[in-house]
N, C-alpha and C positions, 0 to 999 in steps of 0.2 A: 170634574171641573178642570177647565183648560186657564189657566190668568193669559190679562191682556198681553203682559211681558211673553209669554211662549209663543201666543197666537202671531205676534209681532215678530218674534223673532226669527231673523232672516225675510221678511216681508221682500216680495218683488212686485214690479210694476209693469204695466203693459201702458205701451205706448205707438202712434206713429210717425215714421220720418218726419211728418208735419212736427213733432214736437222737439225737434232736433236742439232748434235754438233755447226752448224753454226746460229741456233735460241739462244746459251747459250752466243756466243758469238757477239750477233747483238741485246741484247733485250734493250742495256739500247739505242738504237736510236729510240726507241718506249717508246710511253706514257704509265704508269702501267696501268696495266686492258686490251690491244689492247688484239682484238680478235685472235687467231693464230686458223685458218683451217687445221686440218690434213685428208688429202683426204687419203682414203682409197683404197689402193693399191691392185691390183690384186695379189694375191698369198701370200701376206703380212703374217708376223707372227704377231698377235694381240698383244703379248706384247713389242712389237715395238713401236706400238702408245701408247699404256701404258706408255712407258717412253720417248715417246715425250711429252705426256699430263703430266707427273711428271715436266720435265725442262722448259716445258713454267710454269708455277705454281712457282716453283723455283724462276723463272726472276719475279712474279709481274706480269705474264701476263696471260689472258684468254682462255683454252683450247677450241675448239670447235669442236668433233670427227663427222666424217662425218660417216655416219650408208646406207650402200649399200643392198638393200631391196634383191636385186636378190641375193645376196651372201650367204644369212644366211640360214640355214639350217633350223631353227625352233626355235620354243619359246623357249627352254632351253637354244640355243646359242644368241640368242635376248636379256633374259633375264641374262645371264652370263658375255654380253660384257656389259651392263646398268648399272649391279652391279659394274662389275671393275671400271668402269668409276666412278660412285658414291661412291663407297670406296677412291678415291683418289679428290674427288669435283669436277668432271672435268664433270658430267650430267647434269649442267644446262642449258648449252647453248650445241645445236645438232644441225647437218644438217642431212635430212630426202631425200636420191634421189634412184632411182628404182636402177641404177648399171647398167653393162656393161654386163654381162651375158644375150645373148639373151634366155636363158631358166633357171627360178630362179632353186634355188640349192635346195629350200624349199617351201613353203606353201605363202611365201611374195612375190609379184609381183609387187610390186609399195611400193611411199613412202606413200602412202594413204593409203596401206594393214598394214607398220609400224604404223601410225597415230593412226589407229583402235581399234590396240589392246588395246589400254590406257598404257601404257607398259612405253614409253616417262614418263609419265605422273605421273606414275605410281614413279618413279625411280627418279623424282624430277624436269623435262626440264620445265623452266619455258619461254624461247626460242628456236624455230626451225627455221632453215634456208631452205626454199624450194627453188628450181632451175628454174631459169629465162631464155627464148632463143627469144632475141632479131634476131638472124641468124635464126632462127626455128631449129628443129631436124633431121639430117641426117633417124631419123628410124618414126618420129613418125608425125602424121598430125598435123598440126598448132591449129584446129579447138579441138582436142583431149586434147595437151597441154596448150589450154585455160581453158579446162572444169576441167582437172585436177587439176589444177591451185585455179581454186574457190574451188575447192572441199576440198583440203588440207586444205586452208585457213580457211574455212569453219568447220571444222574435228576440228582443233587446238582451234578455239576461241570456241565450245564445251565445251572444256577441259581446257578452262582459262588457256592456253598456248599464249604467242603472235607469231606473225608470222613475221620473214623476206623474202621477197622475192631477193636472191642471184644471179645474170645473167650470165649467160658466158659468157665471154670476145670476145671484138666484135670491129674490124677494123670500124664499120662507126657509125660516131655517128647520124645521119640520123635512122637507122634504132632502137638506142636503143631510139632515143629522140620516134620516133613514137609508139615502144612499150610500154615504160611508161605510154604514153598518153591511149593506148588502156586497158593496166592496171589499171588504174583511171576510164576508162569509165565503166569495168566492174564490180565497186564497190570495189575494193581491194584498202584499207587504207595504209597496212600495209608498213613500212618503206623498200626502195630498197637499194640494195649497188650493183652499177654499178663496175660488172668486165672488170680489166686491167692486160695488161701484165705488171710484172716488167724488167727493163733494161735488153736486154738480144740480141743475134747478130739474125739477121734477117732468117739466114737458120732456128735454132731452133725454132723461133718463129713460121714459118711457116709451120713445121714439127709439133707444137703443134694444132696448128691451121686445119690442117688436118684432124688430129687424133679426135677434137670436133666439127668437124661439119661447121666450122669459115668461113662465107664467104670470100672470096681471092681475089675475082675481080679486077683486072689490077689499075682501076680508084680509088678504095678504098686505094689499097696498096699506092699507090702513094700519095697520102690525107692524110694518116696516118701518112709517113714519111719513111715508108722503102725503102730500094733500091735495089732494083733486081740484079745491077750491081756494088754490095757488098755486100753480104751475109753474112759477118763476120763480118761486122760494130755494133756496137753496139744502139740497136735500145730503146727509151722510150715510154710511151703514151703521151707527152707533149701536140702536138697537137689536137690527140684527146680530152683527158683531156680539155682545152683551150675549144676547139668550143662545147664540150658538157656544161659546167660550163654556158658559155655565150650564148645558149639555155634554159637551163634551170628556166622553171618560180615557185618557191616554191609553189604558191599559188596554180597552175595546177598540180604540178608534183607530189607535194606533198614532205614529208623524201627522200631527197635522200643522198647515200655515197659514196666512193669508196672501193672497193675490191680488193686488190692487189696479181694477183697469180705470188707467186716470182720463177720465170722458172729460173730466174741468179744467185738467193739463196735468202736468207731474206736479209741477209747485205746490198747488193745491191739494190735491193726493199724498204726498213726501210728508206739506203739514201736517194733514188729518193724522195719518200715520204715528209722527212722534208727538202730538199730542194727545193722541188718543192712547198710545203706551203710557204714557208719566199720569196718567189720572187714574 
């Protein structure tokens, strides 16, 4: 059994540049240092996350810019977004995932193609966040994202980088308890931080859910706690949270955290968070 206090502890949040202004104002509900994800938005204007990554910094808090392998055009723009990020402190800690473009824009095709260049490494990341799918991949085979998986790990401690492995948020805990396990079996140490939705009404959620691949099944949703016949309710991961906690055995599972992607904003998120510790 994991308690709420461990599960919480060091909690980080994923957010985007849209939540710039509502991160300045939610940060002191967060512990100094909490890690703040900024996902990388399709079409995005780069110095957008530049000054998200300034005002998390500002608050006392951790930037962590997510770096989308398909999007980048090539090592000068690789290298150009490593420096900015590095000119303002905010390259230490990165997330490294292929991206949503089914044909890269450039010469990077994976986050393993990022890894390689030494580039990370290079630019000061003394942490990378790699991508976890407890649901599996809408595009990619299970057997693939295993292999991948060791590979990066693999790639990073190379380079005297540590590795997190980061999950997508997932309706059963069934399915991430099993993955973790299969995690451990294939030799990966390195600390996980199990994705959650933060509070948020149950159409969006499932409309997020959608859109990554999120298993939905009838039986799950209901287990979870949502309700099909209130879509506008406002929905938490309590009991998931709960039945994954009281699953989890430290000594098998090894590090593990929570990840909290705030779909209802940080504020919201940050609360659930320290309220959902002190209970």
């Amino acid at each position: 059994m994991t308690t709420r206090a461990d599960l919480l502890d060091g909690v980080s949040f994923e957010i985007t540049s849209r939540d710039a202004d509502a991160l300045a104002g939610s940060a002191t509900l967060m512990a100094p240092g909490t890690r703040i994800h900024l996902t990388a938005l399709n079409g995005e204007d780069p110095t957008a996350r530049l000054a998200t990554a300034a005002t998390a910094l500002r608050a006392g808090l951790t930037p962590v810019a997510h770096l989308a392998a398909r999007r980048l055009t090539g090592e000068q723009e690789l290298r150009s977004t490593l420096q900015a990020l590095a000119d303002q402190g905010a390259a230490t800690h990165l997330v490294a995932v292929g991206g949503d473009p089914r044909t890269p824009a450039g010469p990077y095709a994976s986050a393993l193609d990022l890894i390689r260049t030494g580039l990370l490494h290079e630019h000061g990341a003394q942490d990378v966040a790699l991508g976890g799918y407890p649901d599996g991949h809408p595009d990619i085979a299970t057997s693939t994202l295993w292999q991948a998986l060791v590979d990066k790990v693999a790639a990073l401690s190379e380079q005297g980088i540590e590795a997190t492995v980061l999950t997508q948020f997932s309706f059963d805990a069934d399915a991430v308890i099993d993955w973790i396990a299969a995690l451990r079996d294939r030799g990966v140490t390195a600390p996980v931080r199990v994705g959650v939705p933060g509070p948020t009404n149950a159409k969006r959620l499932l409309a997020f859910a959608k859109r990554c691949g999120v298993a939905t099944g009838a039986g799950v949703i209901r287990k979870y706690g949502l309700s099909l016949g209130n879509l506008l309710a406002t929905a938490g991961p309590d009991a998931f949270v709960d039945e994954l906690g009281a699953r989890l055995d430290p000594s098998a599972h090894g590090d593990v955290h929570l990840h909290v992607f705030a779909f209802g904003g940080p504020e919201g998120s940050a609360r659930w968070a320290q309220e959902y510790a002190a209970h």
